[in-house]
C-alpha positions in Angstrom: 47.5 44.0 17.0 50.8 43.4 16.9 52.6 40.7 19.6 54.8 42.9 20.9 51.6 45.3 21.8 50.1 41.9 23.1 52.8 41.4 25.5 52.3 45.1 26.6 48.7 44.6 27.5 49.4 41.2 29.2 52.2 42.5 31.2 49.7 45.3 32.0 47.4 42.7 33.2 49.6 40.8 35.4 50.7 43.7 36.9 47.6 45.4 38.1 46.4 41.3 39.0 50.3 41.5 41.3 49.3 44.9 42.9 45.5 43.6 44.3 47.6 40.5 45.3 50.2 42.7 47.3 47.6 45.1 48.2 46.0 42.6 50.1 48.6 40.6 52.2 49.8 44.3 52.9 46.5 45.0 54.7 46.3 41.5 56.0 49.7 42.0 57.6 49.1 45.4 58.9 45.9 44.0 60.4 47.7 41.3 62.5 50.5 44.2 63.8 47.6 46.1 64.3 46.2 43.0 66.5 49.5 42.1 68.0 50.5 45.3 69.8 46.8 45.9 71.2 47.2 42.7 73.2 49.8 44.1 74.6 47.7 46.1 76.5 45.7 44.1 78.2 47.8 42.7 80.8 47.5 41.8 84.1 51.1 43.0 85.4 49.9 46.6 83.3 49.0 49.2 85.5 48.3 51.9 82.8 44.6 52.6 81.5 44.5 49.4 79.3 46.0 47.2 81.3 44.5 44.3 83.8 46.8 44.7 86.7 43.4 46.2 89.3 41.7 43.4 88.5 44.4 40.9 89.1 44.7 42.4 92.3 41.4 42.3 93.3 41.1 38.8 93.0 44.4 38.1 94.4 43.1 39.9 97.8 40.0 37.5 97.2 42.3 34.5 98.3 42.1 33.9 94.5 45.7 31.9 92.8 46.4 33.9 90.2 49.3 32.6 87.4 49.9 34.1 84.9 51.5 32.3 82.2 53.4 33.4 78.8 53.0 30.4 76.8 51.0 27.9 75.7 52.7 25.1 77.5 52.8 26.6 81.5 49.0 27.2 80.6 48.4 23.9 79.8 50.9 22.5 82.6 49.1 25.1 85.2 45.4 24.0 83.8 46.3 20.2 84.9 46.9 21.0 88.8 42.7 21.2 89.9 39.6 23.2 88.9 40.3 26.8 87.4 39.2 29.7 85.6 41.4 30.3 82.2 41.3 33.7 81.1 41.4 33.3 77.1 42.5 36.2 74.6 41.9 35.5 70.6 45.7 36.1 70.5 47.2 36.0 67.0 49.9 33.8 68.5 47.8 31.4 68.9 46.4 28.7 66.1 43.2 27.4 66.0 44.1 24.0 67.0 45.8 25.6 70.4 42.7 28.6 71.2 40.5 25.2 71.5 42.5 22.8 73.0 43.2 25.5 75.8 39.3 26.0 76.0 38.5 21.8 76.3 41.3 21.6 79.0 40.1 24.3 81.5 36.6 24.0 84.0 36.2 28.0 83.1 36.9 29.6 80.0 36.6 33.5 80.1 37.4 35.0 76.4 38.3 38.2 77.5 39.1 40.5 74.0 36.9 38.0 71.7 36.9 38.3 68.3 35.1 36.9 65.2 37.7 33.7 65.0 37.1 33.1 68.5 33.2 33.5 69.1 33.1 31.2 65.7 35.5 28.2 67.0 34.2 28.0 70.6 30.7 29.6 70.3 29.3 28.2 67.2 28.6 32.2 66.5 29.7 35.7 65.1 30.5 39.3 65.9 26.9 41.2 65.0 28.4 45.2 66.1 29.3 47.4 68.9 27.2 48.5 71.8 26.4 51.8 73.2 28.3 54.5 75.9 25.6 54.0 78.4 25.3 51.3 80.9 23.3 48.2 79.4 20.7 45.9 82.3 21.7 42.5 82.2 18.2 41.5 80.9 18.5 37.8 81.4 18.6 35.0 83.5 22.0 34.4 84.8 23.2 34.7 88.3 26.5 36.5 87.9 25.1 39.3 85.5 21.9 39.9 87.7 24.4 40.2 90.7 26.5 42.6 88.9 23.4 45.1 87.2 24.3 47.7 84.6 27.9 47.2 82.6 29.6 49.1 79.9 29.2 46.8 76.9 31.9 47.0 73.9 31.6 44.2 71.2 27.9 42.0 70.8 28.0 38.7 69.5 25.2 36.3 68.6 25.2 32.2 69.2 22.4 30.0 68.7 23.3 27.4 71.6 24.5 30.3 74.4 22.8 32.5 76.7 22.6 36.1 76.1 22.8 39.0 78.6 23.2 42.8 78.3 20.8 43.0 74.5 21.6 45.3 72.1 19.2 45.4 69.6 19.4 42.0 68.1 22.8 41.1 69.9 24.2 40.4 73.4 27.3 42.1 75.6 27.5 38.8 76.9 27.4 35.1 76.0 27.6 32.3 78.4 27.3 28.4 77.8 27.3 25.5 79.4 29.5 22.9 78.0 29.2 19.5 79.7 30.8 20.3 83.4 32.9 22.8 82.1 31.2 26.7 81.3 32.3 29.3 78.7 32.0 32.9 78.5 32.9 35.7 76.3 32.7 39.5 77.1 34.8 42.5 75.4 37.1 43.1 78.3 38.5 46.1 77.1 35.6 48.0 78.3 35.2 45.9 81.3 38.3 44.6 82.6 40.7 47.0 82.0 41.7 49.2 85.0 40.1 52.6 83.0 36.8 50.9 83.3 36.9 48.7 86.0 35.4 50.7 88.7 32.3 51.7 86.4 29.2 50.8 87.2 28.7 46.8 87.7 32.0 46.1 85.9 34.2 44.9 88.6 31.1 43.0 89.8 30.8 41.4 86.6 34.5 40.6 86.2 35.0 39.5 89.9 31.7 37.1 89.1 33.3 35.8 85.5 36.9 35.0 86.9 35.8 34.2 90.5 34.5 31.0 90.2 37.5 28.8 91.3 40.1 28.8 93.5 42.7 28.9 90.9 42.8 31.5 87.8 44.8 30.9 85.1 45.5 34.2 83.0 47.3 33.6 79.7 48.9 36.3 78.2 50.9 34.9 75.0 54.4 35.8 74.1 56.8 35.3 71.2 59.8 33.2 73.0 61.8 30.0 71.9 60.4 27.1 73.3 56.8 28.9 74.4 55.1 26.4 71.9 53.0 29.5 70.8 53.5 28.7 66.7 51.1 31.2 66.2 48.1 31.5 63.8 48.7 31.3 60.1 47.1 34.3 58.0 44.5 32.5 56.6 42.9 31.7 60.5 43.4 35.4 61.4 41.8 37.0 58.5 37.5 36.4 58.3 36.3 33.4 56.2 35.6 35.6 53.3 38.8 37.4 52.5 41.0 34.7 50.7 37.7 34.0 48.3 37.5 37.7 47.7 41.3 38.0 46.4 41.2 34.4 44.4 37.5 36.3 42.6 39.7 39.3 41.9 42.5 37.3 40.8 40.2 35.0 38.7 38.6 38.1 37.6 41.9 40.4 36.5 43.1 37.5 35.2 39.5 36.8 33.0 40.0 40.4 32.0 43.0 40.1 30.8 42.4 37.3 28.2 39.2 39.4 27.4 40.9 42.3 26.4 44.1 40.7 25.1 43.3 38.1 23.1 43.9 38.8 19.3 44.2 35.8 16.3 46.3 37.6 14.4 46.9 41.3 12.5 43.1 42.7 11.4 44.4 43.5 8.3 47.6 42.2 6.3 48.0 45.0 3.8 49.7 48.4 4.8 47.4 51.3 5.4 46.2 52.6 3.1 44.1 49.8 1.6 42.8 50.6 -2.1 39.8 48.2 -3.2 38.6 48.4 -7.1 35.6 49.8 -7.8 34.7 46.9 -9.5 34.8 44.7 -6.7 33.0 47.8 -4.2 30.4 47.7 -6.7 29.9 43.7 -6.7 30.1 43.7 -3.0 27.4 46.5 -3.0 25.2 44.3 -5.0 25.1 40.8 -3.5 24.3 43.1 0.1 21.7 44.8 -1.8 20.5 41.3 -3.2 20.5 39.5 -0.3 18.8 42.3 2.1 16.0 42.4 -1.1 16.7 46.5 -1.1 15.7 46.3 -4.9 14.0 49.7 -4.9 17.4 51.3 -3.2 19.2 49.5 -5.6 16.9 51.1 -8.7 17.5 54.8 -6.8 21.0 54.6 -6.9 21.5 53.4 -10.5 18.8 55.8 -11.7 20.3 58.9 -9.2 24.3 58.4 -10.9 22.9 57.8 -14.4 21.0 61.7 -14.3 24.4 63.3 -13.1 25.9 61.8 -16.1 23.7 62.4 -18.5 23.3 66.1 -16.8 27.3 66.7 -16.4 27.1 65.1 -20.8 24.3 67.7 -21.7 25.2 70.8 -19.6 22.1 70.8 -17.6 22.3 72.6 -14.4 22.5 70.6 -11.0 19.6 72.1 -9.9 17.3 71.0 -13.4 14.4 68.3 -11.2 14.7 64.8 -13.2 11.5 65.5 -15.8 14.1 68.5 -16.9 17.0 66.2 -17.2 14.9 63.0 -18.9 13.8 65.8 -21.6 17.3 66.7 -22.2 17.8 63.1 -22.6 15.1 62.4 -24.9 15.9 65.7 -26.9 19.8 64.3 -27.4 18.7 61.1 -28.4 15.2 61.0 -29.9 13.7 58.7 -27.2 10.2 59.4 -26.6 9.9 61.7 -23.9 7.7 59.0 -21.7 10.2 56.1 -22.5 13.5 58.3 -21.0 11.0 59.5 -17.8 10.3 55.8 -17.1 13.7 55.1 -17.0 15.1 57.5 -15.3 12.0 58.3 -12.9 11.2 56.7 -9.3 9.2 54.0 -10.7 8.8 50.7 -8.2 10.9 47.6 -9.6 8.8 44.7 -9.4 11.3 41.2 -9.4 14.8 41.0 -9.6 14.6 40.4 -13.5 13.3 44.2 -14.3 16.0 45.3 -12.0 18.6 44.0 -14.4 16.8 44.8 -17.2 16.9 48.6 -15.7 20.7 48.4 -15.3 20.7 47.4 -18.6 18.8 50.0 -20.0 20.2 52.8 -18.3 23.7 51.1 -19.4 22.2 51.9 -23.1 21.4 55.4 -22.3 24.2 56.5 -20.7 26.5 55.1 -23.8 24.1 57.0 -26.0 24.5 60.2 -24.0 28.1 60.1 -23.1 30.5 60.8 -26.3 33.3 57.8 -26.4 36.5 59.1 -25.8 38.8 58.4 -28.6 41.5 56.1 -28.1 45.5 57.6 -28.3 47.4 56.7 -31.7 50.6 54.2 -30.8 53.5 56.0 -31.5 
């Protein structure tokens, strides 16, 4: 292969091993737009079917403070004035340093759109699948969900250290934990909070019981502005754990393949196509494969098979003569004994390596016998 068809090949290689690259921060990026503009929705100023604004409402009437706050740094300023409830989104503007320093500062936590980043960091446990369209029963011990009876449930998490309420086959609608003093809790709010759902079944029961608990609520609803102190989460916190060692294997992999399939020490063969090899040195190579696979008897055939179509094409005896009829000829042309000339050009087995030569020999002998010399041309 040539190096110019090496660089092809390599440039081939890098380019399919840019494209997964690409490929994936495109869908990592779309993910987090995707992400960005649904929290949008879910505010409590929204009164549209996604929004919170019903609920906010509610609770205001309840004698309930409610702030809502933009930024990281009126949370944390409105989070220092007494004991409160902090409603908690896994907001991509947030990092992972701020989604738990908000949760350590606040008496409540409510995660109200959780997803895998947040049930992992303050949970200790994962996303498991989706619930059902019919109303779930709490199914557990805690106050606020017996209060509130049958919900909606959206997302279902599992956590070894939390309670569960609301099952769903091996999962829970709901996870509560008590943390010290301080509690945390994490339901999908879009099927609960919102102001589509909120008057189904036990929902507003179950929300009014969540975000009731003090007399102050803090809801965060995170915005890009200068000076918010919302840096936002990097890509590698948003995307799950296993994403950036799937695109280094598939790097490490195109990039294994590449060398695989690319690597070359060199042209194959020097000489331009195409290559003539001497008979001489076919036949010599024939020989030491024969000798060294021990094919002695092969070896015999094919020295006894060539030396009959001479001596046939020599005497004129048809193609189709069997090999007694051709070792007659022979013996007829020469005055060998008729038995001698069938030995020799028979299928006899060759015992050692020494009668094999002294075959070739033989049949040598014969052939120069049978075969007229061709006479040499006069110099001019």
């Amino acid at each position: 292969m040539s190096v110019r068809s090496r660089l092809a090949r390599a440039r081939t290689w890098a380019v399919i091993g840019a494209v997964i690259v690409v490929v994936g921060i495109i869908g990592a990026v779309i993910s987090a737009n995707m992400r960005f503009n649904a929290y949008d929705r879910f505010d409590p100023d929204d009164p549209g079917p996604d929004g919170m604004r019903a609920l906010a409402r509610i609770l205001s009437d309840q004698g309930i403070d409610v702030i809502v706050t933009r930024d990281v740094a009126s949370a944390e300023a409105a989070l220092g004035a007494g004991e409160n409830t902090l409603v908690l989104p896994d907001s991509p503007l947030l990092s992972d340093a701020q989604l738990t320093a908000l949760a350590q500062h606040a008496d409540s936590v409510v995660v109200s759109d959780p997803r895998a980043r947040s049930i992992r960091l303050l949970f200790d446990g994962r996303i498991q699948g989706y619930g059902t369209a019919a109303p779930v029963a709490p199914d557990c011990d805690l106050p606020v969900a017996q209060r509130a009876g049958d919900v909606s449930v959206g997302a279902t998490f599992t956590a070894p250290d939390a309670v569960g309420c609301y099952p769903i086959d091996d999962a829970f609608g709901l996870l509560w934990q008590q943390r010290g003093d301080a509690t945390r809790a994490a339901v999908d709010g879009s099927v609960v909070f919102t102001n589509e759902h909120l008057a189904s079944d036990g929902n507003a029961a179950l929300a009014l019981g969540l975000l009731g608990g003090h007399d102050r609520l803090v809801w965060l609803v995170p915005a890009l502005a200068a000076g918010s102190g919302t840096t936002g989460a990097t890509l590698g916190e948003l995307t799950p754990p296993w994403v950036t060692p799937a695109i280094v294997l598939l790097g490490a992999t195109a990039l294994a393949a590449a060398i695989w399939r690319g690597r070359r020490f060199g042209p194959l063969v020097r000489e331009r196509l195409p290559v003539t090899v001497r008979a001489g040195e076919t036949t010599r190579g024939l020989g030491r494969l024969y000798a060294r696979a021990g094919a002695r008897d092969h070896a015999a055939a094919l020295l006894r098979e060539r030396a009959r179509e001479r001596a046939a094409t020599a005497l004129s005896v048809p193609r189709s003569a069997d090999i007694t009829a051709v070792a007659d000829a022979v013996a007829a042309a020469t005055g060998m004994p008729p038995a001698r000339s069938r030995a020799l050009l028979g299928d006899e087995p060759v015992p050692d390596d020494r009668a094999l030569a002294r075959l070739a020999a033989d049949l040598r002998a014969l052939e120069a016998r049978v075969t007229p010399s061709r006479p040499r041309k006069e110099s001019q």
